[in-house]
VEXDREN-2710 file (C-alpha; in Angstrom, 1 decimal):
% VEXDREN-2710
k/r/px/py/pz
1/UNK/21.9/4.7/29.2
2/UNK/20.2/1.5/28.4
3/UNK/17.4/1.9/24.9
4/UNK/17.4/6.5/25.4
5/UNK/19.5/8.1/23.2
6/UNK/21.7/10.3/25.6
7/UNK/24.0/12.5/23.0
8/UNK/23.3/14.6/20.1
9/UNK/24.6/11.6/17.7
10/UNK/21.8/9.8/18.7
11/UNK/19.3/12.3/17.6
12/UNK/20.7/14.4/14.8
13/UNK/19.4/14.7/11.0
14/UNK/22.2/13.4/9.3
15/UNK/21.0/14.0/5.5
16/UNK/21.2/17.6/5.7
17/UNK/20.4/20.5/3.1
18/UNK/23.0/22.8/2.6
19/UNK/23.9/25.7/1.0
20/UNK/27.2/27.5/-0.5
21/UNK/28.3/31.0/0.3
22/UNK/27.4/31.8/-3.6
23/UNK/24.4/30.5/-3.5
24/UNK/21.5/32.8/-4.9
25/UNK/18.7/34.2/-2.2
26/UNK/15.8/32.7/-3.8
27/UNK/17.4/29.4/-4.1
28/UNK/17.7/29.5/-0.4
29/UNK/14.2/30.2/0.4
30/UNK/13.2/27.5/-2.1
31/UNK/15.5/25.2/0.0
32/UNK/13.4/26.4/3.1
33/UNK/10.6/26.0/1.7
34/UNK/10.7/22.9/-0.3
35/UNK/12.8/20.8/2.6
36/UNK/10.3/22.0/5.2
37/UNK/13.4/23.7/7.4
38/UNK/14.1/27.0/9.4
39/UNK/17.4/27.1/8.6
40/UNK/20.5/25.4/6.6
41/UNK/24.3/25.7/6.9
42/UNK/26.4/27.4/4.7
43/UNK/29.4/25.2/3.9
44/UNK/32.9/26.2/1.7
45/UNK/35.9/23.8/0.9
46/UNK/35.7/20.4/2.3
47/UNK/32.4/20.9/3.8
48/UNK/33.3/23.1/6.7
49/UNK/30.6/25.5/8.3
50/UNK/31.4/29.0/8.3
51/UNK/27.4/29.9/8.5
52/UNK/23.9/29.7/9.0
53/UNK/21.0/31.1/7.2
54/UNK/17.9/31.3/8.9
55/UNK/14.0/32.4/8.2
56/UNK/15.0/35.7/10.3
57/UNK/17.8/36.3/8.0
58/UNK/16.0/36.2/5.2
59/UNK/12.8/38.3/6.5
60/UNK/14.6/42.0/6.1
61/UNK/13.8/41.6/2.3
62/UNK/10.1/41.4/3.2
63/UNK/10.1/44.3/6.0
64/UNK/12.1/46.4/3.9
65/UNK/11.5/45.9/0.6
66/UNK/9.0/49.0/0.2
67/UNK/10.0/51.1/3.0
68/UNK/12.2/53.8/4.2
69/UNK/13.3/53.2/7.9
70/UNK/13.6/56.4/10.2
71/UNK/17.1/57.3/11.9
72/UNK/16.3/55.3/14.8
73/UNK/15.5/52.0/12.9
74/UNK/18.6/52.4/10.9
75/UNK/20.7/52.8/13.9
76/UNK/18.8/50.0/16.3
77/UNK/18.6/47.4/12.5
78/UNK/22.0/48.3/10.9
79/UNK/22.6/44.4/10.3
80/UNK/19.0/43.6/9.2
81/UNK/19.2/46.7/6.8
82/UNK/21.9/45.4/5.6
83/UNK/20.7/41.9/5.2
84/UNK/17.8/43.2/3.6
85/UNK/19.8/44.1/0.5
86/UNK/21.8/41.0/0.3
87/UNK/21.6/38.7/-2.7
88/UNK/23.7/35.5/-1.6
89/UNK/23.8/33.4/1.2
90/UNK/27.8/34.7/2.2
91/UNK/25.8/38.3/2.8
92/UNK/22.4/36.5/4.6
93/UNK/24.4/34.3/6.8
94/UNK/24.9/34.8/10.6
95/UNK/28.5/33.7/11.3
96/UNK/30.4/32.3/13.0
97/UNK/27.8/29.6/13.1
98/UNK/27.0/28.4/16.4
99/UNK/27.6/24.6/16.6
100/UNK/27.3/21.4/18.2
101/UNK/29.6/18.2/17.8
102/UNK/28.0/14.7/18.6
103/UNK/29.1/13.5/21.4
104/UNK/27.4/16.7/23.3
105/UNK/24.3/15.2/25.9
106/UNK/21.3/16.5/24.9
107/UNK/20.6/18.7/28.2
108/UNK/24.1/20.7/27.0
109/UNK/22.7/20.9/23.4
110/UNK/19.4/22.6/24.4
111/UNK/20.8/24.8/26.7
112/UNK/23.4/26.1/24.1
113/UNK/19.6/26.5/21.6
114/UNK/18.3/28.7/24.4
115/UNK/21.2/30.7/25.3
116/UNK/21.4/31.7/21.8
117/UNK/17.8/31.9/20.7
118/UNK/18.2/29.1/17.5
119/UNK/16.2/26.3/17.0
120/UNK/18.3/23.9/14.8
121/UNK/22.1/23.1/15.3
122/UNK/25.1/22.4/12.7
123/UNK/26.2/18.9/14.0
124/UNK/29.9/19.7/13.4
125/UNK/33.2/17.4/13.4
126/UNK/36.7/18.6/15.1
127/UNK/37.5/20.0/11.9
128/UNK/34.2/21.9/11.5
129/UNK/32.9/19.5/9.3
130/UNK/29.1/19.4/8.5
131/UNK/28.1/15.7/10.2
132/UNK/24.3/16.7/10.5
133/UNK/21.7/19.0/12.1
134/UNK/20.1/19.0/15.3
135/UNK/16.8/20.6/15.7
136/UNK/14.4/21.1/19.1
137/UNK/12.4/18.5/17.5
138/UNK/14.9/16.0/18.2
139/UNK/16.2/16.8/21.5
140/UNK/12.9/16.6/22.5
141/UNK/12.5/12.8/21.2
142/UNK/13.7/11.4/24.8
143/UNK/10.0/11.9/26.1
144/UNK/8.5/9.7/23.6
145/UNK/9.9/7.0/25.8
146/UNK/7.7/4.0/27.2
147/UNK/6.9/4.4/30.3
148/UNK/7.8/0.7/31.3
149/UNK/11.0/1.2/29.8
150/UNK/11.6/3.9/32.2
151/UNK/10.4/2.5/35.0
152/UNK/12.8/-1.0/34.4
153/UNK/15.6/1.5/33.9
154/UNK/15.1/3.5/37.3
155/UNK/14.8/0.2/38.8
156/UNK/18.0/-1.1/37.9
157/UNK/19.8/2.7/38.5
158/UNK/18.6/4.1/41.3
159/UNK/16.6/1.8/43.6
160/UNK/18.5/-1.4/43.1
161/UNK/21.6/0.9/44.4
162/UNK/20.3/3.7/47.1
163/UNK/17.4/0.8/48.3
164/UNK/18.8/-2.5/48.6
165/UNK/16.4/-4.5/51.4
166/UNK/16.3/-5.7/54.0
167/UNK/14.5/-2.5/55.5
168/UNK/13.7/-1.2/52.1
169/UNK/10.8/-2.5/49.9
170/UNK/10.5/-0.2/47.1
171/UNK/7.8/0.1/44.2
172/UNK/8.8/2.1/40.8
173/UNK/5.5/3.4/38.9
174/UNK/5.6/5.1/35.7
175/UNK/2.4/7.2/34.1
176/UNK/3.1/9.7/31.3
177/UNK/6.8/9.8/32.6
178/UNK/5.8/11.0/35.7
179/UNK/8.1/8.1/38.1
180/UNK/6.2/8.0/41.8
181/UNK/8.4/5.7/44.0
182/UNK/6.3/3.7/46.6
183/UNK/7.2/2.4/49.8
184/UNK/9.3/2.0/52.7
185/UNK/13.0/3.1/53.1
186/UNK/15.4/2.8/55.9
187/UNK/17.9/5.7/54.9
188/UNK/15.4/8.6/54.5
189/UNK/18.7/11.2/53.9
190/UNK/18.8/9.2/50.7
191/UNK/15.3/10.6/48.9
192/UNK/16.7/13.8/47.1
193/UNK/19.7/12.0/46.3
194/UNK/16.7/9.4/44.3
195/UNK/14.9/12.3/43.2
196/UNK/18.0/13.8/41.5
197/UNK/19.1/10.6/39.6
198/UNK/15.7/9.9/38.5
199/UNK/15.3/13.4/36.8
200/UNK/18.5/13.0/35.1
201/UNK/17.0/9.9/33.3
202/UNK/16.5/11.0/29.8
203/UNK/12.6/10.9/29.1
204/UNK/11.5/11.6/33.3
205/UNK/9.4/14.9/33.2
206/UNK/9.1/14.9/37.5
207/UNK/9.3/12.4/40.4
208/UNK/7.3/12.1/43.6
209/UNK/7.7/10.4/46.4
210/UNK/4.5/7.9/48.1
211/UNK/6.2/6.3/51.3
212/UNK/4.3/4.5/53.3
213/UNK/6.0/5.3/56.5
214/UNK/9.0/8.0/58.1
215/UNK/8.8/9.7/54.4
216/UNK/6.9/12.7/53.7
217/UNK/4.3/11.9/50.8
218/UNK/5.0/15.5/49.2
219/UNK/6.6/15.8/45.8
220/UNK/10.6/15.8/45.8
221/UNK/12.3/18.3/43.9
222/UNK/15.8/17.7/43.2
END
């Protein structure tokens, strides 16, 4: 799509901290800490991911450091228990890594961070090959779009195809990515179709509709 970045190529970190499956447990939480990061990926031979390490990985120490867990904990926390012992990052790291490669749209990348409950992504080659990192932050930098930007863009899209005049006369406002089309059309069937196309543009948060005649004026939902 014209000036949005619609894949996770666009978007992605590409000078990315990593880590090695030797490498010590405090040098990994200075890595965290000093490169501002939730997680980095554990690469071995020709920079292939085989793993992530995360904050949560590395927490166990903390929580468990001083304690002694009751039968129930042991059973429910096996893995943290035994993360909470480990000393490298091959025995911190959750693997197999989940990844991402770059040609993924962003709407399939966040669903695959939610389904799995992480908030950065390996950026990953068809050989498995660290390319860069993906984070929420990132997939979220569609809706720093201008709002003119997105209005010229839904113009040219959507109403210069579904609303060609004569019969039509539509108006395309844009405030805070919020697009309100305004006007007349002469195919009303074609509104959710409109609404549907204009939420798919990266960087819409919601459409509504403001005819000014054989429309209802409520909100469409695709």
């Amino acid at each position: 799509m014209h000036g949005a970045p619609h894949v996770v190529g666009d978007v992605m970190t590409r000078s990315v901290v990593s880590v090695g499956r030797r490498t010590a447990f405090k040098e990994v939480v200075r890595l965290l800490r000093g490169r501002r990061v939730s997680a980095v990926p554990v690469l071995e031979g020709g920079g292939r991911v085989v793993g992530v390490v995360s904050e949560a990985d590395l927490l166990p120490e903390q929580e468990f450091r001083d304690s002694d867990p009751d039968r129930r904990t042991r059973s429910r926390r096996l893995q943290d228990l035994w993360k909470a012992g480990a000393l490298t990052a091959k025995e911190l790291m959750t693997s197999p890594a989940v990844t991402v490669r770059a040609g993924v749209t962003l709407a399939d990348a966040a669903g695959l961070m939610a389904r799995h409950r992480v908030k950065r992504l390996p950026v990953v080659d068809e050989r498995g090959v660290l390319e860069g990192v993906v984070s929420r932050a990132d997939l979220l930098e569609v809706f720093l779009r201008d709002d003119e930007e997105l209005a010229e863009q839904v113009r040219r899209e959507v109403v210069a195809r579904l609303f060609p005049g004569p019969g039509s006369a539509v108006w395309v406002e844009v405030r805070d990515g919020v697009v309100r089309l305004v006007g007349r059309v002469r195919d009303t069937s074609l509104v959710p179709a409109a609404a549907r196309l204009i939420r798919a543009v990266e960087g819409v948060v919601d459409v509504e509709f403001a005819p000014t005649e054989a429309v209802s004026s409520a909100p469409v939902r695709p």
